[in-house]
N, C-alpha and C positions, 0 to 999 in steps of 0.2 A: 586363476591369476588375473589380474588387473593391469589389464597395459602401462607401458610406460605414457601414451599420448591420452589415456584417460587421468593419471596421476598428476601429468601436468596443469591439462585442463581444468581438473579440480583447484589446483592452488590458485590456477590466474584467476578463474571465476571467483574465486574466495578473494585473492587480493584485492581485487578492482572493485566486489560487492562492501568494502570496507572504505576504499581508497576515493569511490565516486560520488558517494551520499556528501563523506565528509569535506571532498573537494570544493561540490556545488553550494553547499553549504557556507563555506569562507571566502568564495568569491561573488557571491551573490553578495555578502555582509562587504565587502570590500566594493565590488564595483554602485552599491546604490545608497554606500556608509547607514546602513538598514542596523539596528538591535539584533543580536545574537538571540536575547528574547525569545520570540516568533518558534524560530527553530527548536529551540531547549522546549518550549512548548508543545510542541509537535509530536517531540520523539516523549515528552510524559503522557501526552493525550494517547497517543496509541499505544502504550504500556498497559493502560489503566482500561481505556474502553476496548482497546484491539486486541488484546490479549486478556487480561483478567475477567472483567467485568462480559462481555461477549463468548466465554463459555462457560458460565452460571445455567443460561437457558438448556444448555448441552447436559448438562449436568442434573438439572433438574427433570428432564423430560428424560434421561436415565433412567433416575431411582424412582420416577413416577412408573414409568414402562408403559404398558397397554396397548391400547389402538392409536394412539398419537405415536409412537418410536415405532411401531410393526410399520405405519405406514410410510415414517421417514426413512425408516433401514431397508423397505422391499420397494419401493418408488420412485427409480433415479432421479425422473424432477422436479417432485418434491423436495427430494433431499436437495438438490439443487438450490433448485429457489429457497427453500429455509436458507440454507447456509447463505447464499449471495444477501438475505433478505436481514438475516443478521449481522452479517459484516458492515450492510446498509447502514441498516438503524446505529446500533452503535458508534461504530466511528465515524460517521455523520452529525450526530447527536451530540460528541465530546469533541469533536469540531466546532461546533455552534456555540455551545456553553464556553469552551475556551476564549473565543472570539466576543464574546457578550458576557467575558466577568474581567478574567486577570488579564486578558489582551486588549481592553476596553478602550486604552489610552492610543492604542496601535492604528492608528487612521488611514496611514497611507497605502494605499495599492501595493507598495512593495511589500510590507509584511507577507498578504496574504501567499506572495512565490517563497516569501523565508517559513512563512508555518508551514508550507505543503513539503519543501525541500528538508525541515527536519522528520516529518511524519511519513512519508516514501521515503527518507530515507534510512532512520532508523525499520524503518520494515524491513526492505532491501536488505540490512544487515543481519536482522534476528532468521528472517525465514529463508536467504539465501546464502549470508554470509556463513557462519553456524553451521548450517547443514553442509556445507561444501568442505567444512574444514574435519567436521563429523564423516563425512565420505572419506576423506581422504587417508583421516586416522584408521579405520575400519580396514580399509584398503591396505594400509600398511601391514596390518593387522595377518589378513589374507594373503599376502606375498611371502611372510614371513613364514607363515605355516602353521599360525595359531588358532585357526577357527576351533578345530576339535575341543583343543581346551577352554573355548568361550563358552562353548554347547556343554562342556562336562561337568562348570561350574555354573550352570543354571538348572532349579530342581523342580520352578513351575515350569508345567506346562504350556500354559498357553503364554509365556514369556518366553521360552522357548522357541514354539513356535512364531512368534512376532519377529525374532532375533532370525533366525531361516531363511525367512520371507525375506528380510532387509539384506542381509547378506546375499541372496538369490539374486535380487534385483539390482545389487550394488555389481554384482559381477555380469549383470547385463546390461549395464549402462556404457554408453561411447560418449566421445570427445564431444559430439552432435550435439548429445542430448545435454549436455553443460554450460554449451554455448544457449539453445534453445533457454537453458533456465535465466541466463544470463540478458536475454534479450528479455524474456516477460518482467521481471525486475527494471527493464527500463523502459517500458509500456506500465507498468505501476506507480514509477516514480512523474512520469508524466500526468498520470489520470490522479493521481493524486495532490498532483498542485493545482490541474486545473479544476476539483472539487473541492479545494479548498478557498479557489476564488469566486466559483459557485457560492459557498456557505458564506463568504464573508461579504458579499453582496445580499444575501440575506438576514444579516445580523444588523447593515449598515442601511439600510434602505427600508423603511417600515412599510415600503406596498411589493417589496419583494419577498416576505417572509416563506414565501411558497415554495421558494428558491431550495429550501433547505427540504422536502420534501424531491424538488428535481435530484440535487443529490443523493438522496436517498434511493432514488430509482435508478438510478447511473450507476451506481456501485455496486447495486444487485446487479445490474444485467452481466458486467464485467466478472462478478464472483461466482453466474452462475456457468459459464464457459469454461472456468478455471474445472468448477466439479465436473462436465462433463468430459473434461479429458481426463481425471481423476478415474472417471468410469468406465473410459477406454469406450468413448462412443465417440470421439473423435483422436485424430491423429494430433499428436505435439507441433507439428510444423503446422497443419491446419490451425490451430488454438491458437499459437502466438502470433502470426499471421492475422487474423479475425482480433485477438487481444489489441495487437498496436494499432491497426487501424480503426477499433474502434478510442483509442485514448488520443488518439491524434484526432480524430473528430470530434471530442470532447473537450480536448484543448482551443480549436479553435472556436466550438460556441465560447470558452472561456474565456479567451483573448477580446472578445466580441463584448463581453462584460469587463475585461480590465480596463480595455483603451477609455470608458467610459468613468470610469474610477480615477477619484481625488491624487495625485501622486505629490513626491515630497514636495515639488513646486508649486504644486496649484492651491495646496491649502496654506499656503504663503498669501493669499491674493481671497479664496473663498471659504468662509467658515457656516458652519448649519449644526446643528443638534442631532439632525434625522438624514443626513447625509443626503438631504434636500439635491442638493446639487450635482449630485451622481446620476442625474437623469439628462443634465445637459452632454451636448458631445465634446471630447476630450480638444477638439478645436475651439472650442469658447476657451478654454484654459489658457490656452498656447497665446491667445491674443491678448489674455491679461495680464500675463507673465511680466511684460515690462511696465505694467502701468504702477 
């Protein structure tokens, strides 16, 4: 059976993993009168490269097999670093490209909080929202008294087995570990805005293009923490612990790079082609503000 305070938990974490993206999202657009743009952007970029396109490679190193899959499937950090190193490239990469084609016209510093905010946040909703409301179903599922006939109306095996395991684990899971999930989801949505202001200082700045390369290394390290609790070489409270503090460091090299960035005001007063001007400090703006 399935507690009654883990059933809860499930729903609130599901609620709020629905209710918070989409919250940050409308008042970000309202408090800085920012394009909805940005965001719709965000949540199509990580469709395409965070999900589709980012497990091609998985796919291919599959059906290839050999000594490259032997050494990702018996190697925790290898398997680690690939995966971190793929989520990298990727959605780092469809970050870039969005920001330097169809977001092209989008200048101002604030976009870059509006594309991070739809991009952690349609995440936040696909990989925690979903799965918390999938828990929950499951769950019901279990209390009711119907597992035997889930397991009677499957004939493979090893689907079978996969189905066991999730149910196994669904009934070892506490109210803790939903909140813990709950928290790394908002350690994601932070490190993801603020490598989105990483990237977008690289798209905007032609002596910063290397920028786009530091996020790529940011996002590995973050994704490969994530695997190592995956792998039960570290504890959950340890992982999200280390996860937010390291996206709260991440943020503020980021703010470190926004305060520097053009905002709606200042490209009132300063205009460049190469965003020339993004190397002064955010106090030469303020003073020209009135002129």
């Amino acid at each position: 059976m399935v507690s009654n305070s883990v059933l809860t938990a499930l729903m609130e974490v599901a609620a709020l993993s629905f209710i918070i993206p989409i919250a940050l999202v409308i008042l970000w657009k309202i408090r800085n009168k920012t394009s909805i743009v940005p965001s719709l952007a965000g949540i199509l970029v990580f469709i395409i490269f965070g999900i589709i396109l980012k497990s091609l490679p998985n796919v291919l190193i599959t059906v290839i097999g050999g000594f490259v899959l032997r050494t990702i499937q018996n190697n925790t950090w290898v398997y680690a670093i690939y995966a971190g190193l793929m989520a990298g490239i990727f959605e780092e990469t469809g970050r870039y490209i969005a920001f330097k084609t169809f977001l092209k016209k989008y200048e101002e510093r604030e976009n870059a909080i509006s594309y991070g905010l739809g991009h952690g946040g349609i995440e936040c909703i696909t990989v925690l929202g979903f799965a918390m409301v999938q828990n929950f179903m499951y769950a019901q599922l279990i209390n009711a008294g119907q597992v035997e006939e889930m397991y009677a109306s499957i004939t493979d095996t090893e689907s079978l087995n996969v189905l066991k395991e999730f149910i196994e684990s669904l009934l070892n899971i506490t109210a803790i570990d939903c909140i813990w999930a709950g928290v790394e989801r908002i350690s994601a949505i932070i490190l993801q805005v603020a490598l989105s202001v990483i990237v977008f200082q690289a798209v905007k700045v032609a002596e910063k293009k290397y920028f786009l390369a530091v996020a790529i290394a940011l996002h590995t390290i973050i994704d490969i923490f994530a695997v190592l609790y995956q792998q039960e070489i570290t504890s959950v409270a340890v992982t999200e612990v280390i996860i937010m503090i390291y996206a709260i460091a991440v943020a503020f090299f980021a703010r470190k790079i926004y305060v520097n960035m053009p905002s709606k005001k200042t490209t009132k007063t300063v205009s460049s082609k190469n965003w020339e001007y993004a190397r002064k400090k955010y106090s030469d703006y303020n003073n020209n503000d009135g002129k």
